[in-house]
C-alpha positions in Angstrom: -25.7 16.1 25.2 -22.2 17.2 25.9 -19.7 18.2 23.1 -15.9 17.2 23.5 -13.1 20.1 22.7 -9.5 19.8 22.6 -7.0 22.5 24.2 -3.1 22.2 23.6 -2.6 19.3 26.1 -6.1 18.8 27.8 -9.5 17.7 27.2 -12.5 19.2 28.5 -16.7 18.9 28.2 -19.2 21.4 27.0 -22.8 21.1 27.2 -25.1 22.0 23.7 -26.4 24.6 25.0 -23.3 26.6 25.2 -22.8 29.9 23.4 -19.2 28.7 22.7 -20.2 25.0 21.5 -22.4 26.8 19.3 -20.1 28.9 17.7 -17.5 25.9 17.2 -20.6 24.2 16.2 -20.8 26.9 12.9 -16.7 26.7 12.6 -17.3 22.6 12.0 -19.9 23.1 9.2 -17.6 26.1 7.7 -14.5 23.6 8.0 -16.0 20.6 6.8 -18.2 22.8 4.0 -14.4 24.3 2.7 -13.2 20.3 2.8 -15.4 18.9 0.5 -15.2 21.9 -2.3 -11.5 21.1 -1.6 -12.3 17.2 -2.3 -14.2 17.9 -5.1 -11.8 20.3 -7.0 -9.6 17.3 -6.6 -10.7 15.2 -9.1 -9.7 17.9 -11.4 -6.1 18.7 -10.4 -5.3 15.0 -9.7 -6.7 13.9 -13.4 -4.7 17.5 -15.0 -1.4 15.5 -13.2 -1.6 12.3 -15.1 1.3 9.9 -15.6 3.1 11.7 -18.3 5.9 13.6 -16.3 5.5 11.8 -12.8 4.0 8.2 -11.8 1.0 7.5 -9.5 3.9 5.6 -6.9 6.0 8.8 -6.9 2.9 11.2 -6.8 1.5 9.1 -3.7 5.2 9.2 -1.8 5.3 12.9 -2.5 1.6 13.0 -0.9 1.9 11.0 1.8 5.5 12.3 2.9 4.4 15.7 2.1 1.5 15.8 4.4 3.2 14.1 7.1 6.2 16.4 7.0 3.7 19.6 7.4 1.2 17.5 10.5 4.8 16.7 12.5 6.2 20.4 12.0 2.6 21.4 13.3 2.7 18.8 16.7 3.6 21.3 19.2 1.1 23.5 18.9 -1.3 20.8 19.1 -2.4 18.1 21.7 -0.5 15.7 22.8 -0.8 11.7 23.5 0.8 8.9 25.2 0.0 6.3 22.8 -0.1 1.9 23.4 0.9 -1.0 22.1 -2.2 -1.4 20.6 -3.1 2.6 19.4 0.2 1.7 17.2 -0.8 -1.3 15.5 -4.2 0.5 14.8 -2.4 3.2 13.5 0.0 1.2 11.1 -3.6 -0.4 10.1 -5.5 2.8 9.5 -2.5 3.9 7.8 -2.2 1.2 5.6 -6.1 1.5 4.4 -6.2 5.1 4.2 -3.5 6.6 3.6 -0.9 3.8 1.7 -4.2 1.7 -0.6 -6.3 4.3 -0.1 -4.5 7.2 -2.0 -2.1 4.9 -4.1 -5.6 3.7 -6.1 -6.8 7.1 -6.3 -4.2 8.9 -7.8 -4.0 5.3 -10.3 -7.6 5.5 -10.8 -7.6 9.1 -12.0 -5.2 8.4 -14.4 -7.5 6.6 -16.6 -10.8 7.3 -15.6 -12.7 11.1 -15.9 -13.1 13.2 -12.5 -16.8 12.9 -12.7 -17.1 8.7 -12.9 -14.6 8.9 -9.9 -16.3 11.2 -7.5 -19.7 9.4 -8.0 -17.6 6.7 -7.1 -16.6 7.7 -4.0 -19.6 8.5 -2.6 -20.3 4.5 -2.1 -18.3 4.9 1.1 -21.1 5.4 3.3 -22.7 2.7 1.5 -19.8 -0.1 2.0 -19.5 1.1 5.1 -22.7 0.1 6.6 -22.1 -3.5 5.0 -18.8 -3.9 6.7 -20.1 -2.2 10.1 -23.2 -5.2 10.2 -20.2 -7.8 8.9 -17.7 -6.3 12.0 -19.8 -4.9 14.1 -23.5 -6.5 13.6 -24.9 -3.2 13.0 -28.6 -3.7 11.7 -29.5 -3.5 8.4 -33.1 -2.1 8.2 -35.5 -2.4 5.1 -34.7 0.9 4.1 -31.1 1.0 4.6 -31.2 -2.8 2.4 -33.1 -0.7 -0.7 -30.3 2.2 -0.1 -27.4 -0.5 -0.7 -29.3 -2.1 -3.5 -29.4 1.6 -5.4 -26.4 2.5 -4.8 -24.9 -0.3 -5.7 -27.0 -0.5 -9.3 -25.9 3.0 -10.0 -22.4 2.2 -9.1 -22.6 -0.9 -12.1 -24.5 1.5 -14.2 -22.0 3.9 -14.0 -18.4 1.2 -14.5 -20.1 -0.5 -17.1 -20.7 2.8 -19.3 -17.3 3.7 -20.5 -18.2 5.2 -23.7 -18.5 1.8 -25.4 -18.9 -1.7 -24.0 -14.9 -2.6 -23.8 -14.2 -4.7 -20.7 -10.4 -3.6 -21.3 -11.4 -0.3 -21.8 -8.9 2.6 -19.5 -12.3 4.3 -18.4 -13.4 1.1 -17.0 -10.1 -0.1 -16.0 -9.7 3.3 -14.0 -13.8 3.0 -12.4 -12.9 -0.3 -11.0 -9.3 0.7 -9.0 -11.6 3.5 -7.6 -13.5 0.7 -6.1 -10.7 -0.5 -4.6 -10.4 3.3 -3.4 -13.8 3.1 -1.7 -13.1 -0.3 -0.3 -9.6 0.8 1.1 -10.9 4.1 2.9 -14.0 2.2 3.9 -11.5 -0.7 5.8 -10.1 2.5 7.4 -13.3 4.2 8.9 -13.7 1.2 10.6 -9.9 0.8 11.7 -10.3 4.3 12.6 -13.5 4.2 15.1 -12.0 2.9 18.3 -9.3 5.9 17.9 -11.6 8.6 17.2 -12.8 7.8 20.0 -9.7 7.8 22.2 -7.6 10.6 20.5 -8.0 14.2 19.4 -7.7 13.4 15.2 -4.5 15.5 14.7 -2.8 13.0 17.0 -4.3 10.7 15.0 -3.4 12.0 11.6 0.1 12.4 12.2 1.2 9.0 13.1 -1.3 7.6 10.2 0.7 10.1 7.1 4.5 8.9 8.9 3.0 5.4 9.2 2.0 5.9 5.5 5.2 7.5 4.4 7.3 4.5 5.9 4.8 2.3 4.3 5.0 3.6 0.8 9.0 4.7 0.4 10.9 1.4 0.0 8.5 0.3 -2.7 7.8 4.1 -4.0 11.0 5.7 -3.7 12.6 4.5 -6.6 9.8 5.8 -9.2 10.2 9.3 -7.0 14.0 9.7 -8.1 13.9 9.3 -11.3 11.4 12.0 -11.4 12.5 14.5 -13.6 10.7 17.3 -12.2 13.1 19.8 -14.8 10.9 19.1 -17.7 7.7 18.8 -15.7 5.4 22.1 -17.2 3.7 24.6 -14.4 0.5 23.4 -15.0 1.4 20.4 -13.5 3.3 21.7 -10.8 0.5 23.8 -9.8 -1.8 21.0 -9.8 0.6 18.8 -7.5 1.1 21.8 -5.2 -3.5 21.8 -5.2 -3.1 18.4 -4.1 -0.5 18.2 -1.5 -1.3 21.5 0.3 -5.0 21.8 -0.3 -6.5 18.2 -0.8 -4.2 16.5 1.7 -2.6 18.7 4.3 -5.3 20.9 4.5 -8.5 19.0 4.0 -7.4 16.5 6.8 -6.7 19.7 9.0 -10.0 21.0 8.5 -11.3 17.6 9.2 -9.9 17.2 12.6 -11.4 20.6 13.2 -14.7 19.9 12.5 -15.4 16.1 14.1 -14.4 18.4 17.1 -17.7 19.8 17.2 -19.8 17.9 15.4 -21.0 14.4 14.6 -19.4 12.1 12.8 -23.1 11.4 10.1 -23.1 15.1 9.9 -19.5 15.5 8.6 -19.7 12.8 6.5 -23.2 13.9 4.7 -21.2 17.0 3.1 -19.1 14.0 0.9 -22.0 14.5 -1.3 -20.9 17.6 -2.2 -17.8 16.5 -4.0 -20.2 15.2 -7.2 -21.5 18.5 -7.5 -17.6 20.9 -7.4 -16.1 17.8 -9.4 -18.4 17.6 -12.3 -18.9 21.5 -12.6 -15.3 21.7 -12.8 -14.3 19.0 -15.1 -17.4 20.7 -17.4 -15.9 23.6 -17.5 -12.6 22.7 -18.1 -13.8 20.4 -21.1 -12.0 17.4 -18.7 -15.3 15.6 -19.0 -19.4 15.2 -20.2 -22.4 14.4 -18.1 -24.5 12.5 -20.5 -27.7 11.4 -19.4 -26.3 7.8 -18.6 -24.6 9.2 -15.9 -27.1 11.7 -14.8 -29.5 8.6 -14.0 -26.1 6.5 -13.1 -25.3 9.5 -10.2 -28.7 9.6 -8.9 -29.5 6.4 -7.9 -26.2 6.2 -6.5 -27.4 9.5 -4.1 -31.0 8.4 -3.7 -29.1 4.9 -2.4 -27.0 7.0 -0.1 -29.7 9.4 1.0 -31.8 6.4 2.0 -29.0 5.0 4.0 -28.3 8.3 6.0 -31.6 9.2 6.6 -32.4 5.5 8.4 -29.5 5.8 10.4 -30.1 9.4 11.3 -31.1 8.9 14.9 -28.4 6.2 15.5 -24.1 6.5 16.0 -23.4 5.7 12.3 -19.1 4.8 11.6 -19.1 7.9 9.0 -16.5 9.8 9.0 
């Protein structure tokens, strides 16, 4: 097997057995290892922001133009890409699933749901995924991986029905089920994103997907960010919208590219399960949440659905990312 490694402007092939693909090999797992305790503090910061002093619409312009803003002063020190017709439609696609819907119902799903509910939520990617890979791509569906979707998806109802009290208006509720639309949005984009990873190094790719999301998101956004009034807004809240941009956004999707430079795409994704674990800890400690035993039983058959899932498709080119 050959690994592929990106310089400033060229592309070039290592084999495995390489002392240097090795070493990149433990700078992937580091990267993508530091990404997902990133992801899962998240949850925290993005609940802490709320909707009191700014709105989801303005905090998902300030993300999304933020990020891009920081990946375009960054281009010349990394590769470069003559891009076609058809890489830009891909793009304004993959923008418009993961970066536009895909953040957008995050940061409005967070508002009214707890940080643990939301990153059990999340880890039905993988899992909606593999249904839209056999719908797009006839992937098969093996026994196994049918009984993984089946848990995962039981846990998933388990977990958006219990809302502290059966109230099909309730916020918790109201918030599990625009995370949904969170998972379906980013899981539309990992199959956008497939032929590009393919083709381009991913901080070409990440670039043109935050400007095509900024572009996207500003005439319909920009109004809500004016009227801001970001003299009143405390420095808790600040802080946390600073965590967000710089750390969960700019930096996370840095580390990223870093890692699917070296390793797989299965491998990188397998850390998501991670997030759970930093979110919950956090939002425990913080008094943000509780883990009752509901969603102790709610969380693991949604990870014993996913586990099932990853582990059939171990030996095969999963569209994880």
């Amino acid at each position: 097997m050959s690994l592929k490694y990106y310089g400033r402007n060229t592309c070039y092939t290592m084999s495995k057995e390489s002392p240097l693909v090795k070493k990149n090999v433990l700078k992937g797992h580091i990267a993508i290892l530091i990404t997902n305790i990133l992801f899962g503090l998240n949850f925290a910061f993005a609940k802490n922001v709320g909707d009191e002093y700014i709105t989801p619409e303005a905090f998902t312009l300030v993300r999304i133009g933020s990020a891009a803003l920081l990946f375009w002063l960054l281009a010349p020190f990394f590769p470069q890409a003559k891009l076609e017709i058809n890489d830009y439609v891909r793009l304004f696609l993959a923008a418009l699933f993961g970066a536009t819907f895909n953040v957008y119902s995050f940061l409005k799903g967070i508002v009214y749901t707890s940080p643990v509910d939301s990153s059990i939520i999340m880890t039905l990617v993988p899992l909606t995924v593999l249904l839209l890979s056999a719908l797009f791509f006839r992937e098969r569906i093996t026994l196994v991986k049918f009984v993984g979707i089946i848990l995962g998806a039981v846990g998933a109802i388990v977990l958006i029905a219990y809302s502290g009290k059966i109230d099909l208006g309730g916020d918790n509720l109201k918030g599990n089920i625009i995370c949904l639309g969170c998972v379906l949005s980013y899981s539309l984009y990992l199959i956008v994103m497939k032929p590009l990873m393919e083709k381009l190094h991913p901080f070409v790719v990440m670039r043109w997907v935050f400007l095509f999301g900024f572009i996207q998101t500003a005439p319909f956004f920009g109004k809500s960010l004016i009227e801001t009034n970001w003299a009143v807004m405390p420095t808790d809240t600040i802080i946390s919208i600073g965590y967000v941009v710089i750390a969960a956004t700019f930096f996370t999707y840095l580390l990223t590219s870093v890692s699917l430079n070296s390793l797989r795409a299965s491998t990188v994704s397998m850390y998501n399960y991670l997030q759970p674990v930093v979110a919950t800890i956090v939002a425990i400690m913080i008094g943000q949440d509780t883990f009752n035993l509901i969603k102790l039983l709610a969380a693991g058959l949604v990870f014993a659905g996913v586990y099932l899932v990853i582990r059939a498709g171990s030996e095969s080119k999963k569209l994880t990312a």
